[in-house]
C-alpha positions as CSV (number, residue, x, y, z in Angstrom):
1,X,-3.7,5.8,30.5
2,X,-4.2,9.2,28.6
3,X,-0.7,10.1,29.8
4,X,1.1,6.6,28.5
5,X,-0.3,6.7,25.0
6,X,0.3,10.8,25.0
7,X,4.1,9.8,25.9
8,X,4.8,6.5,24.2
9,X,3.4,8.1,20.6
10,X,5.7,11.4,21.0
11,X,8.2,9.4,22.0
12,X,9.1,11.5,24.8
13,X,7.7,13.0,28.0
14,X,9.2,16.4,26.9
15,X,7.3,16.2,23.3
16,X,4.3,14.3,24.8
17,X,3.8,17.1,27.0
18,X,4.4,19.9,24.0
19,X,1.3,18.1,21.9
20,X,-0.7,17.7,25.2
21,X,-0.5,21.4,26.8
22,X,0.3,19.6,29.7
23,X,3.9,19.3,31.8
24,X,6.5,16.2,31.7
25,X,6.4,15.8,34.9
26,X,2.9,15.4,35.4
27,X,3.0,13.0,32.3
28,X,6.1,11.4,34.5
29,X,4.2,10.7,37.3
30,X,1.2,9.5,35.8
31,X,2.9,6.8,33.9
32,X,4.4,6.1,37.1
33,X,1.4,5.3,39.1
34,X,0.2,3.5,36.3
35,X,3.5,1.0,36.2
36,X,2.9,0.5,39.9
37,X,-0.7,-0.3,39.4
38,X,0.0,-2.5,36.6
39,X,3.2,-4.3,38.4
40,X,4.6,-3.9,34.9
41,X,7.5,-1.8,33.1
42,X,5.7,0.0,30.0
43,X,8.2,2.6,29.1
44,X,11.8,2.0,28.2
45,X,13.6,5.4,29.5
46,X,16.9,6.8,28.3
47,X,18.7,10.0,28.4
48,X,17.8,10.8,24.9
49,X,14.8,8.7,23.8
50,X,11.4,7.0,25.6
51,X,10.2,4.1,23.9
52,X,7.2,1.3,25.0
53,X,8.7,-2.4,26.4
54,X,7.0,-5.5,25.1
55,X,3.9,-5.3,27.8
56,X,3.9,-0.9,26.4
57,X,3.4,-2.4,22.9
58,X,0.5,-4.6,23.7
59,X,-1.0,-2.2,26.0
60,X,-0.6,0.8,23.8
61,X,-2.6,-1.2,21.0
62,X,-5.3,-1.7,23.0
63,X,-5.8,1.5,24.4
64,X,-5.7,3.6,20.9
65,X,-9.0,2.2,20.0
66,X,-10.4,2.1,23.4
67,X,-9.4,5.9,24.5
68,X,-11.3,6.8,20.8
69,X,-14.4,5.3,21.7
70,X,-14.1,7.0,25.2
71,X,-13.6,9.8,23.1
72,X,-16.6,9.2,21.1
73,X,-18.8,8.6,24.1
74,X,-18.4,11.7,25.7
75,X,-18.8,13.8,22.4
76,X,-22.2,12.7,21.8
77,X,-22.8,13.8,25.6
78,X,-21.7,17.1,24.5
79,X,-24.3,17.1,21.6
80,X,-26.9,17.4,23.4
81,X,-25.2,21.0,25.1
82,X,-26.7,24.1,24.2
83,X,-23.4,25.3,22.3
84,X,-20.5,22.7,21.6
85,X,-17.6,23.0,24.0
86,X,-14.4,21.6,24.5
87,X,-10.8,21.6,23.3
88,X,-10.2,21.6,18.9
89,X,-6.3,21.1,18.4
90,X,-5.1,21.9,14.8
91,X,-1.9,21.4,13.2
92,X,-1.1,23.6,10.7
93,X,1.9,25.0,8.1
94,X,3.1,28.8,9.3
95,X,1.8,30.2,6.0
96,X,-1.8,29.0,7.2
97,X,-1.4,30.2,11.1
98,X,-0.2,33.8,9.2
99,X,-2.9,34.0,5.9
100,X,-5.4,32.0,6.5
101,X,-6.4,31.3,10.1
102,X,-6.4,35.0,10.9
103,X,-9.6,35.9,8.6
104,X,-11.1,32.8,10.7
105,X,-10.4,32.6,14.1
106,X,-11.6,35.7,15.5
107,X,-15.2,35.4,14.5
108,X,-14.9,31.4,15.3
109,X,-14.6,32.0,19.1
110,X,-16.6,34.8,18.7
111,X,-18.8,32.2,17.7
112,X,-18.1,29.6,19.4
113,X,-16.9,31.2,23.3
114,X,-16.8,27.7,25.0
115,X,-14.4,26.4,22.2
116,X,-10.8,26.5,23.5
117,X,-8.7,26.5,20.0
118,X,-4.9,25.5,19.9
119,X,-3.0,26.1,16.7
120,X,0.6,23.9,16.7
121,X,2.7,25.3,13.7
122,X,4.5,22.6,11.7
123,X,5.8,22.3,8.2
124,X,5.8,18.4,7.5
125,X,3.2,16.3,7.1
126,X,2.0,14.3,9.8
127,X,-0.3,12.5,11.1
128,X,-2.9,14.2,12.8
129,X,-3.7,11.5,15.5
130,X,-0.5,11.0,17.2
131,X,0.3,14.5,17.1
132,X,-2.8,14.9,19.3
133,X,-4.2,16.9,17.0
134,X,-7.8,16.6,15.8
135,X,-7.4,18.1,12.3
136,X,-4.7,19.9,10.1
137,X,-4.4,22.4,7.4
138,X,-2.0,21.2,4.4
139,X,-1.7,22.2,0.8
140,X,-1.6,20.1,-2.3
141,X,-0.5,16.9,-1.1
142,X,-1.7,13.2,-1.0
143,X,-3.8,12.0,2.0
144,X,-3.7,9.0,3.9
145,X,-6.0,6.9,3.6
146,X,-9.3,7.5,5.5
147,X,-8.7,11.3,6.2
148,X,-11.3,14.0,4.6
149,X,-10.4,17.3,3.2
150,X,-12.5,20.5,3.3
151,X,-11.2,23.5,1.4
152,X,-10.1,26.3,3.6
153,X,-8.8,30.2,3.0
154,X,-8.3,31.5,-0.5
155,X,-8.5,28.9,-3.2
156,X,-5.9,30.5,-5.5
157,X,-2.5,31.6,-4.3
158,X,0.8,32.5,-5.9
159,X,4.3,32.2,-5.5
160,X,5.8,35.8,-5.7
161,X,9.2,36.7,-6.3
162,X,10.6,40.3,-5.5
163,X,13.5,42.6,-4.2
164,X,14.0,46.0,-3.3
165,X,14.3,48.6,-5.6
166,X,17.7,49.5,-5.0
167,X,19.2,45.9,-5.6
168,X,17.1,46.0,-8.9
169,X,18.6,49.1,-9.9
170,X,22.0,48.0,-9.0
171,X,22.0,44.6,-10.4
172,X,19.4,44.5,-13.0
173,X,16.0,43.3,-13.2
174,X,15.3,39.7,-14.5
175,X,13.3,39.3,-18.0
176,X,13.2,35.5,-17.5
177,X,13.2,32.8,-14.6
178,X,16.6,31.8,-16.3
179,X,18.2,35.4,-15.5
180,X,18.0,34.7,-11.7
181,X,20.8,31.9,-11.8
182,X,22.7,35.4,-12.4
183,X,21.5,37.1,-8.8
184,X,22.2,36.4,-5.5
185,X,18.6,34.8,-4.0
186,X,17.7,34.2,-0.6
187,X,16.2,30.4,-0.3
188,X,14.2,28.1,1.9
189,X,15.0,24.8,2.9
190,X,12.3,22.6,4.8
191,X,12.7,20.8,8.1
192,X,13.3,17.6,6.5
193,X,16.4,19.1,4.7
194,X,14.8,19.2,1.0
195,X,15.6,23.2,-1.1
196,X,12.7,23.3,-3.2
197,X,13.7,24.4,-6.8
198,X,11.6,27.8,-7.9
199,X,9.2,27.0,-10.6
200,X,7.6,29.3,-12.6
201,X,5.5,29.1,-15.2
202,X,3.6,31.0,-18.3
203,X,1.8,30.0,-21.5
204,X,2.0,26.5,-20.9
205,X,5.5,26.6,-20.0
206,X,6.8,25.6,-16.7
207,X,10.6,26.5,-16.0
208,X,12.0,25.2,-12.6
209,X,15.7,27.5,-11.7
210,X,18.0,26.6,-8.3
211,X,19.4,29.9,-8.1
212,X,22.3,30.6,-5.2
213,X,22.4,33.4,-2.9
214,X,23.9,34.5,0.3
215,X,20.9,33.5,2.7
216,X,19.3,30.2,3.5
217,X,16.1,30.4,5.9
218,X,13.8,27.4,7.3
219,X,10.3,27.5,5.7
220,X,8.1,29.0,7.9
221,X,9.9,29.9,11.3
222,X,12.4,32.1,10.0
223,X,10.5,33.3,6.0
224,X,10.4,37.1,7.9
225,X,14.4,36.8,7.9
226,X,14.7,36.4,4.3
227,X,11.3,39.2,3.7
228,X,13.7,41.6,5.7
229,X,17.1,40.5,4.0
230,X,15.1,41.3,0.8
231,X,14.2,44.5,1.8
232,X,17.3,45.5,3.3
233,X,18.8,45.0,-0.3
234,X,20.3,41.4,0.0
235,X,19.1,39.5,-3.0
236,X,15.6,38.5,-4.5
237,X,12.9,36.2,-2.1
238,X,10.1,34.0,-3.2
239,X,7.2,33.7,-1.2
240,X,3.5,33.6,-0.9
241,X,2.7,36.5,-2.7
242,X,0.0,37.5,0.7
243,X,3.1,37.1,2.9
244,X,4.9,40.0,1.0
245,X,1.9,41.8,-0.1
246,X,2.5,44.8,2.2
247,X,5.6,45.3,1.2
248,X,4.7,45.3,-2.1
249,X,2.3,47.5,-1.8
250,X,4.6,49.9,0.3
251,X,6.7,49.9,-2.2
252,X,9.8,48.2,0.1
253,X,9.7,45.3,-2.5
254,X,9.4,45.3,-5.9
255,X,7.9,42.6,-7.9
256,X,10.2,40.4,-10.3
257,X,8.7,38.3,-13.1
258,X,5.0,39.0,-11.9
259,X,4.1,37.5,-15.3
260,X,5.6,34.1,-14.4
261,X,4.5,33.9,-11.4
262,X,3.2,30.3,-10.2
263,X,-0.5,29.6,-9.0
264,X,-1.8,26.5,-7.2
265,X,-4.4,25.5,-5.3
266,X,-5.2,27.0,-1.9
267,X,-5.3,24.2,1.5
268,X,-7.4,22.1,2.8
269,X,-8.5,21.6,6.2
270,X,-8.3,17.5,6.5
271,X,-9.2,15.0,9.2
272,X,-9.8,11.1,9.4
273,X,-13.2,10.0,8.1
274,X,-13.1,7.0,10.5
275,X,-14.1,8.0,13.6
276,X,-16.6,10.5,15.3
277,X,-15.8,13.5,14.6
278,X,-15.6,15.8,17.8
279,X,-18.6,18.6,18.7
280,X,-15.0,21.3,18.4
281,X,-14.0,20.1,15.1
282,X,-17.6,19.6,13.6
283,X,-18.7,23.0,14.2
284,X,-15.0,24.4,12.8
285,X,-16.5,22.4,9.7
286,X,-19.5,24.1,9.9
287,X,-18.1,27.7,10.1
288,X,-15.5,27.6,7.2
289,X,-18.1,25.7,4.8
290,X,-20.5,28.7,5.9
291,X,-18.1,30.9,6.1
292,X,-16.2,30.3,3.2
């Protein structure tokens, strides 16, 4: 039953098997036996999509709440343990898994040694649940209804902008946000297709720019591409000012409008408030609040 609600909400036994740790042939084959048991198609299977029949539907409604309460059950068994165990699945942004995880997870399983911790990167926002994910890490953005947030990591970043030295000398060295329309940047574009403009702001005044430049990276996967075109003299980068901080410091970047540069808000570790919360997550709670 684990394996037909694992499948039927990825939509695929390939993808239902990347969220569970598992294999798609072992979700394959227990969906199988469970169809024969059942007498009953659930799964409508094609070459390029798996999606539940009418009788997958019904049963798939069911069985959320059910498998939750199972869920449930067995965590307050675990309670009564002498240290929590068990499995805590996050799903986080690559900027967290890079500058704000590492400070944590060390001393957490230190902690914690009967915790098994896995960390799925992903840049949109989604829900937890049927990503088979206990918890995520986001930044500023609106909630769904239900879900909890606890901060995590720093609670001030900035947006940085910088390039290397030599492209600075040889092109000039912006005095306002408006002077990089002039240079060739190196921008980001999310998985959902959307190019964030660069905003940067200073005495109460906010200036958003959509420069151009030879380089287009995705956010997060492939940032280090456009940290290294920047180095390597290619055009001027913005990012998390921690992501580049060693190269700022090494002196392989140099910053660019460091007065304009744009704080907000660090993340937030969020969750949904409407059911038990599971021993694993409950004492990550515990350790960032104590920790933080």
């Amino acid at each position: 039953m684990n394996a037909f609600v694992t499948v039927a909400t990825a939509g695929g036994f390939r993808e239902g098997a990347r969220l569970s740790g598992g294999s798609a042939s072992m979700l394959s084959e227990a969906v199988r036996r469970l169809e024969t048991q059942l007498g009953v198609r659930l799964l409508h299977r094609t070459t390029r999509s798996v999606a539940p029949t009418e009788a997958g539907k019904g049963l798939l409604e069911r069985l959320r709440p059910a498998l939750a309460e199972v869920e449930g059950a067995l965590d307050v068994v675990n309670r009564f343990r002498e240290r929590p165990a068990g499995t805590l699945r996050l799903n986080v942004p690559m900027s967290a898994s890079r500058l704000v995880l590492p400070a944590i997870v060390p001393p957490f399983l230190a902690a914690y040694p009967e915790i098994r911790l896995e960390v799925l990167t992903d840049e949109s926002f989604v829900d937890v649940l049927a990503a088979g994910c206990d918890a995520g890490i986001r930044y500023d953005e609106r909630l769904e209804q239900d879900m909890i947030a606890v901060p995590i990591g720093p609670r001030v970043q900035r947006f940085a902008t910088a390039a290397s030295p030599a492209y600075l000398d040889l092109h000039g060295r912006p005095q306002h946000p408006r002077d990089l329309l002039a240079h060739a940047c190196l921008r980001g574009r999310f998985a959902s297709g959307n190019m964030p403009a660069w905003e940067f702001e200073r005495d109460g005044e906010t200036v958003l720019v959509e420069p151009t430049g030879p380089l287009v990276v995705r956010m997060g996967g492939a940032s280090d591409l456009a940290v290294d075109a920047a180095v390597a003299g290619c055009g001027i980068v913005a990012m998390f000012e921690d992501w580049i901080r060693p190269q700022l410091d090494s002196g392989a970047l140099e910053a660019v409008l460091e007065p304009w540069w744009l704080s907000f808000p660090g993340p937030f570790l969020y969750y949904p408030g409407r059911r038990l919360v599971p021993a694993p997550l409950r004492a990550f709670i515990d350790f960032i609040k104590a920790n933080g």
